[in-house]
C-alpha positions in Angstrom: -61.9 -131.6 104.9 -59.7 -128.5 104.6 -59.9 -125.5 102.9 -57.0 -124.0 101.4 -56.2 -120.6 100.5 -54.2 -119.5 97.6 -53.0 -115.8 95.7 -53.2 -115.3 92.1 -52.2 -119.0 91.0 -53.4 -122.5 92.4 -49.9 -124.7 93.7 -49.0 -126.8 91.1 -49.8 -130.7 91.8 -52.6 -130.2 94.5 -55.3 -132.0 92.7 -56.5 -136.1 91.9 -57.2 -136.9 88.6 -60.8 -136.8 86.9 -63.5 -133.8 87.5 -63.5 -130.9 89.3 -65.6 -128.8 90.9 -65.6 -125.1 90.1 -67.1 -122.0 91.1 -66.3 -118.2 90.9 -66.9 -115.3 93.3 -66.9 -111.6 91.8 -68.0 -108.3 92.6 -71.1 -108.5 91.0 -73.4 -110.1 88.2 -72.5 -107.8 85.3 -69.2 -109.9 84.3 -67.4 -106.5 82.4 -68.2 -104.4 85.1 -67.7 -106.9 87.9 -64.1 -107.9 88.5 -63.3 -111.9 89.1 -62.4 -112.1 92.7 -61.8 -115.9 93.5 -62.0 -119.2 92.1 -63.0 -122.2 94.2 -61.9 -125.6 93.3 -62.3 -129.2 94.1 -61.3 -132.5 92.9 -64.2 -134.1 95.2 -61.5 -135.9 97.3 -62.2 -133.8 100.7 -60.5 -130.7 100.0 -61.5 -127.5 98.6 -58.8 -124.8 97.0 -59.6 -121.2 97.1 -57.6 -118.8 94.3 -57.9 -115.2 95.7 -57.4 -112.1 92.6 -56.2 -109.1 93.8 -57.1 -105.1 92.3 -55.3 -105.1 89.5 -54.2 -108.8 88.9 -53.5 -110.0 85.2 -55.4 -113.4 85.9 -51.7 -114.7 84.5 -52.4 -117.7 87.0 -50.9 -120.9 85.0 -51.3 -123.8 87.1 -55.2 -122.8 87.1 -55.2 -121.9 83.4 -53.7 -125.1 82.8 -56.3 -126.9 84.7 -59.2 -125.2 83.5 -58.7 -125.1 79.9 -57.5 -129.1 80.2 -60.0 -130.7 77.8 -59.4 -134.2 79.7 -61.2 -132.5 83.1 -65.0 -132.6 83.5 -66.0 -129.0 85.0 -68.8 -129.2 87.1 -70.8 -126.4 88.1 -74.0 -125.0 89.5 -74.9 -122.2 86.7 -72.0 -122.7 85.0 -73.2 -120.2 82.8 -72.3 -117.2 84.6 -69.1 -119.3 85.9 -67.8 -120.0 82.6 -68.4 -116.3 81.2 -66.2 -115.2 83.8 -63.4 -117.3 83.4 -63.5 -116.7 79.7 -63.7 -113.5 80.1 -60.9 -112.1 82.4 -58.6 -115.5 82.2 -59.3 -116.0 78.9 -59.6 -119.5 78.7 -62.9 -122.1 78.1 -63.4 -123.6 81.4 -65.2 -127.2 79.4 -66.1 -129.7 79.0 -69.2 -129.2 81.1 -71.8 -130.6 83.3 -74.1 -128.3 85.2 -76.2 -129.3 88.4 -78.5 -126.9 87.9 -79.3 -127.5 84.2 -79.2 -131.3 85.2 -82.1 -130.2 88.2 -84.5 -128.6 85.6 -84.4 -131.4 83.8 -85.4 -134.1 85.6 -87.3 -132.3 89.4 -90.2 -130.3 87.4 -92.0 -131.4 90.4 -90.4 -127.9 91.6 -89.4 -124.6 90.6 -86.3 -124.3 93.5 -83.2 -125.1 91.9 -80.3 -123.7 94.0 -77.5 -125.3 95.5 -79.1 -125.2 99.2 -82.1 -126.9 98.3 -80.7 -129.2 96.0 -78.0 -130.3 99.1 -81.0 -130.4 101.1 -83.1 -132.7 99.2 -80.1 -135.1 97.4 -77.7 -135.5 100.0 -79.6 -134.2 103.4 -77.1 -131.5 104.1 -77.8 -127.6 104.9 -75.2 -125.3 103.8 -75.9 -121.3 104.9 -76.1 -118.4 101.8 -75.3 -115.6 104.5 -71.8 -114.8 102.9 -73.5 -115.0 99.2 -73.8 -110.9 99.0 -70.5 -109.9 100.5 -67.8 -107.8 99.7 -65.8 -110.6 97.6 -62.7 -107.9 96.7 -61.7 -107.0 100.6 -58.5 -106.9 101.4 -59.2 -109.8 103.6 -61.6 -112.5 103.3 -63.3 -113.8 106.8 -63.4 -117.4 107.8 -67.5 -116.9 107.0 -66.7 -116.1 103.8 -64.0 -118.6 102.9 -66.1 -121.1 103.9 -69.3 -120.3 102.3 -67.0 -120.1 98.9 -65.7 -123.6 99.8 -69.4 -124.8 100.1 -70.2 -123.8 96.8 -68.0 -126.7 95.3 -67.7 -129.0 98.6 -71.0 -130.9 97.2 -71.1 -130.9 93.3 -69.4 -134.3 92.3 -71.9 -135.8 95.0 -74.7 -134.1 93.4 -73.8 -135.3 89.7 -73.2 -138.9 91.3 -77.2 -138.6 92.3 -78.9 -135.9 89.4 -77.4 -138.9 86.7 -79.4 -141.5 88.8 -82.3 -139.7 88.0 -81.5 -137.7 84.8 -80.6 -141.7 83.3 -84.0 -143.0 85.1 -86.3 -140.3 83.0 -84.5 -141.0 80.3 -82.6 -137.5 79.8 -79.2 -137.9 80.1 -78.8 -137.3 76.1 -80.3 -134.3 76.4 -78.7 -132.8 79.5 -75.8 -133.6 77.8 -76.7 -131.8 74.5 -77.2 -128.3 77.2 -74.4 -128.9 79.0 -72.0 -129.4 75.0 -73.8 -125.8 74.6 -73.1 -123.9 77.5 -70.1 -122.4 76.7 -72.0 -120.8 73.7 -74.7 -119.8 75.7 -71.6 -117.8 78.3 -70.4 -116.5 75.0 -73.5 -115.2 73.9 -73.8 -113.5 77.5 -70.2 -111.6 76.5 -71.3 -110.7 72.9 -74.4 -108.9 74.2 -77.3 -111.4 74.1 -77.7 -112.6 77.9 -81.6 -112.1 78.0 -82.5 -112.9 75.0 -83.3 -116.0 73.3 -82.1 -116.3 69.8 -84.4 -118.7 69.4 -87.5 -117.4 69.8 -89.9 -116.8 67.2 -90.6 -112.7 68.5 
């Protein structure tokens, strides 16, 4: 397991075939406000590949666009909501198609209302992963080990996670309609961008 670090582009040819992992790192939770920082991504083979944004970067970044926006690539997340309305936002590219751990988690363990990554790790796979580094300064010049590694954590686990949330999500009978949220996500990041992200169109008030 090795982390690697990259500037403004992922290396061209450094990823298997089939799904990745992604996550995103920024300066905060309001996405306009909040500049994209880094991208984390993993093809689940042992490796994870960190794409560090400077101040001022254009978010040009090919080799990741490319991979992103490939429409052959599963793109799994853990609230790929906010993920997703980042990329889109200052890459300008649809990080889909989509399957979301945490979406996948509601679905099928209503036995609880704890849905994050660490106690999902915890529960499925019997691993502990630490959250210190998830409130740091993600635009420093230079990014400590701590942090690099938290970031790393954040897709280190996902295609181990799907491999058991589908277990269950196909043993409840769901999987239809985890697949119907996850089709809509990306409408539900671009309703985040067009103004809407707290309110539910479909409500009847």
């Amino acid at each position: 397991m090795t982390v690697h670090f990259h500037e403004e582009d992922l290396p061209a040819g450094v990823l298997a075939p089939g799904p990745i992992a992604i996550d995103t790192e920024t300066m905060g939770l309001i996405t306009p406000r909040d500049r994209l920082c880094v991208v984390q991504i993993s093809d689940g083979k042992g490796d994870e590949h960190l794409v560090r944004f400077n101040p001022g970067s254009d978010y040009a970044a090919p080799n990741l666009r490319a991979v992103l926006a490939d429409p052959e690539r599963l793109k799994l997340y853990h609230f790929g909501r906010f993920d997703i309305a980042a990329i889109k936002y200052y890459m300008g590219v649809v990080a889909a198609p989509v399957y979301c751990t945490k979406i996948a988690s509601r679905l099928i363990r209503t036995y609880t209302d704890r849905h994050g990554l660490k106690e999902l790790v915890r529960e499925l796979l019997g691993q502990d992963i630490s959250k210190q580094q998830q409130s740091s300064d993600w635009g420093a010049p230079a990014l400590s080990d701590a942090q690099k590694d938290y970031a790393a954590s954040d897709v280190r686990y996902l295609h181990a996670l799907k491999a058991e949330l589908d277990k269950r999500l196909i043993r409840e009978g769901r999987m239809e309609l985890a697949q119907a949220c996850f089709d809509f996500l990306p409408h539900r990041a671009e309703l985040d961008l067009a103004g809407w992200p707290e309110i539910d169109i479909f409500a009847h008030m």
